[in-house]
N, C-alpha and C positions, 0 to 999 in steps of 0.2 A: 599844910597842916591838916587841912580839912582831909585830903585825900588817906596820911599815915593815919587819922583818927578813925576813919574808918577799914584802914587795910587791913590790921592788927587782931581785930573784933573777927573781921569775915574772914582770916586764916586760922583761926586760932576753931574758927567751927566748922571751917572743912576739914580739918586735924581732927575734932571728936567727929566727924560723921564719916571720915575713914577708918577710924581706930573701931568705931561699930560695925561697919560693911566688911572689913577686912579680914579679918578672925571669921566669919563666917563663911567668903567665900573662900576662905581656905582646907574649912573640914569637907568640901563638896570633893567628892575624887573619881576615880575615873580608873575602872578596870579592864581589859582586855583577857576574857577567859574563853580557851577553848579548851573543845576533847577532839580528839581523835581516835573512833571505834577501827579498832584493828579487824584484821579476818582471822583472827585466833580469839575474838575475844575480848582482847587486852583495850584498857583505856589508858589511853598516852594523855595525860591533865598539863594545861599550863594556864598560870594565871598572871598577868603583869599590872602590879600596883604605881599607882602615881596618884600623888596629893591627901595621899592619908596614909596612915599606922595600923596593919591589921593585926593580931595574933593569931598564930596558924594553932589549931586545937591538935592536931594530929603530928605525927612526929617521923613519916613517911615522905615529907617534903624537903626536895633538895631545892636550898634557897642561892640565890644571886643577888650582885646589884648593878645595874646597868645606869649610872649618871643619877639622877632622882627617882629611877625606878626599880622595886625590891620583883623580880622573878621566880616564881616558884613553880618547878616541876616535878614529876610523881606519874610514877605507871600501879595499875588498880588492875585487877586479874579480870574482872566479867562484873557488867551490873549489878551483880548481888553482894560483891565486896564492896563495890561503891555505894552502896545502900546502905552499910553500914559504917562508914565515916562520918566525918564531923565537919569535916571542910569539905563539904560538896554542895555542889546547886541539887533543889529540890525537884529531882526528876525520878520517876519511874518508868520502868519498860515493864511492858506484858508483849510475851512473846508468843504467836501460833507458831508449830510445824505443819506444813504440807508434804504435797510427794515432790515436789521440785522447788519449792522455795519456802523460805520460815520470812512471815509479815510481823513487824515489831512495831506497840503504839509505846511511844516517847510523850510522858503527862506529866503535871506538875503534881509532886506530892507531898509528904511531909518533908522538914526539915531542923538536925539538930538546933537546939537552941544555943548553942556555945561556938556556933562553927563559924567559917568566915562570912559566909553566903548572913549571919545574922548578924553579923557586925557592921550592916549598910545602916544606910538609913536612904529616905527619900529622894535626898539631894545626890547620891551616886549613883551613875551612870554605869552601866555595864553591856561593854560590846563584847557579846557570847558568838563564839563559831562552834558549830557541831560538824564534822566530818563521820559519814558511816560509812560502812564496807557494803555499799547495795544501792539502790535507785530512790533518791525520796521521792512517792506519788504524794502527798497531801503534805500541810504545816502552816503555819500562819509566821515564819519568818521569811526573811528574804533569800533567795534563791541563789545561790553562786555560782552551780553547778549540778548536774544530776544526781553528785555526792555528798554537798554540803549546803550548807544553808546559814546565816547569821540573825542577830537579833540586837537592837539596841533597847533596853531598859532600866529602869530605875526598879526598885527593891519590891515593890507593891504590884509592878506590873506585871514582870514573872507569873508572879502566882495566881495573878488572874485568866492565864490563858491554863483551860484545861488540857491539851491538846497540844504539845509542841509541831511535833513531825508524824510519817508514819516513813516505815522504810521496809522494802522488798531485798530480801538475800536469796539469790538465787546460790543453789547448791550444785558447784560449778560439775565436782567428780560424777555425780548422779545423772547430770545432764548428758555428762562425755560421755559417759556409758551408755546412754540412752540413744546419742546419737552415734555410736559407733554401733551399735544391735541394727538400728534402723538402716543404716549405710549397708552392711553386711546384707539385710532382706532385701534390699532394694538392687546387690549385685546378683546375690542368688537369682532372685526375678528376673533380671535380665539375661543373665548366663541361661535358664531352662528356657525362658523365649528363642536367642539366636538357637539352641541347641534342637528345639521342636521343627523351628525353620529351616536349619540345613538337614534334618529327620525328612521334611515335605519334599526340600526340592532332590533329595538323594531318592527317593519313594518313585517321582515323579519323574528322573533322570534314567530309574533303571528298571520302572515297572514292568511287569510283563505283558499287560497290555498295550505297551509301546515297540513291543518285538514283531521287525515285519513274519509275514508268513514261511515265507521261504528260510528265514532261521529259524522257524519255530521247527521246523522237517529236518531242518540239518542237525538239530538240537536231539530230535527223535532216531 
């Protein structure tokens, strides 16, 4: 009796102190977003939701559902159409050109207030993949590859790193032209070298200072 007098009480309050922990850790959710920068350009977006309800602001997304998790994907023309979306992470690109490669800084910038990237809150989690068409030399995520790089954050942290990546495009046609000009001077070089050389030893084979005397009289 003593034991059910006290089961009752202490079940009946792990019941209210689940029914409060539980509704909480279930708004916390967990995204999987990457891009992939094409070599035209093009941004290939996907984002896979699990443990929460987003609304997509934009109406260029082709949605899915795989088991508890809703998929959205969407291709963006260049940087500057995705700038101007509503469901996107708050990045910007500044791009230089050079004469053999265009250096692109990848920074945290603004971002719409209605889009999904604002629908976090603290408690989500988001594992971002970046893929670019070029070499990353600098970023403060983790490294995959000499072409991509990951990041795990929550909503606050993003925006505190000024700086995502930096990424080197080398401009492949410019280059091949550059090395097929140079190929080209470097057979010419060679071709007028052998060609001086068989010039010396033909000079040298048939001189006339190498003609004995007696044909030089016959010659006369």
């Amino acid at each position: 009796m003593i034991v059910r007098k006290h089961f009752y009480p202490t079940l009946i309050l792990v019941v209210l102190v689940w029914q409060m922990i539980g509704p909480r850790a279930a708004i916390a959710g967990y995204l999987d977003w990457q891009i992939r920068w094409q070599d035209n350009g093009i941004l290939q977006e996907e984002i896979q939701i699990s443990g929460r309800d987003v609304i997509p602001a934009d109406s260029n997304w082709q949605v899915s559902q795989e088991g508890d998790r809703y998929i959205l994907r969407r291709e963006v023309e260049n940087w500057l159409s995705y700038a101007a979306m509503q469901d996107r992470l708050p990045l910007l690109v500044q791009s230089s050109n050079y004469l053999l490669y265009k250096k692109a800084d990848i920074k945290t910038g603004s971002v719409a207030s209605a889009g999904l990237f604002q629908q976090l809150d603290n408690s989500d989690k988001v594992n971002l993949k970046v893929t670019v068409p070029g070499f990353i030399i600098g970023g403060s995520g983790e490294r995959i590859n000499e072409s991509s790089a990951r990041w795990i954050f929550n909503h606050d942290e993003l925006l505190q790193n000024e700086k995502i990546m930096t990424v080197i495009t080398i401009d492949g046609l410019l280059l091949g032209i550059i090395i097929l000009f140079l190929g080209l001077i470097y057979v010419v070089i060679k071709f007028r070298k052998h060609l001086k050389k068989a010039e010396q030893i033909i000079e040298e084979e048939y001189s006339l200072t190498k003609i004995r005397p007696d044909e030089q009289k016959e010659g006369e």
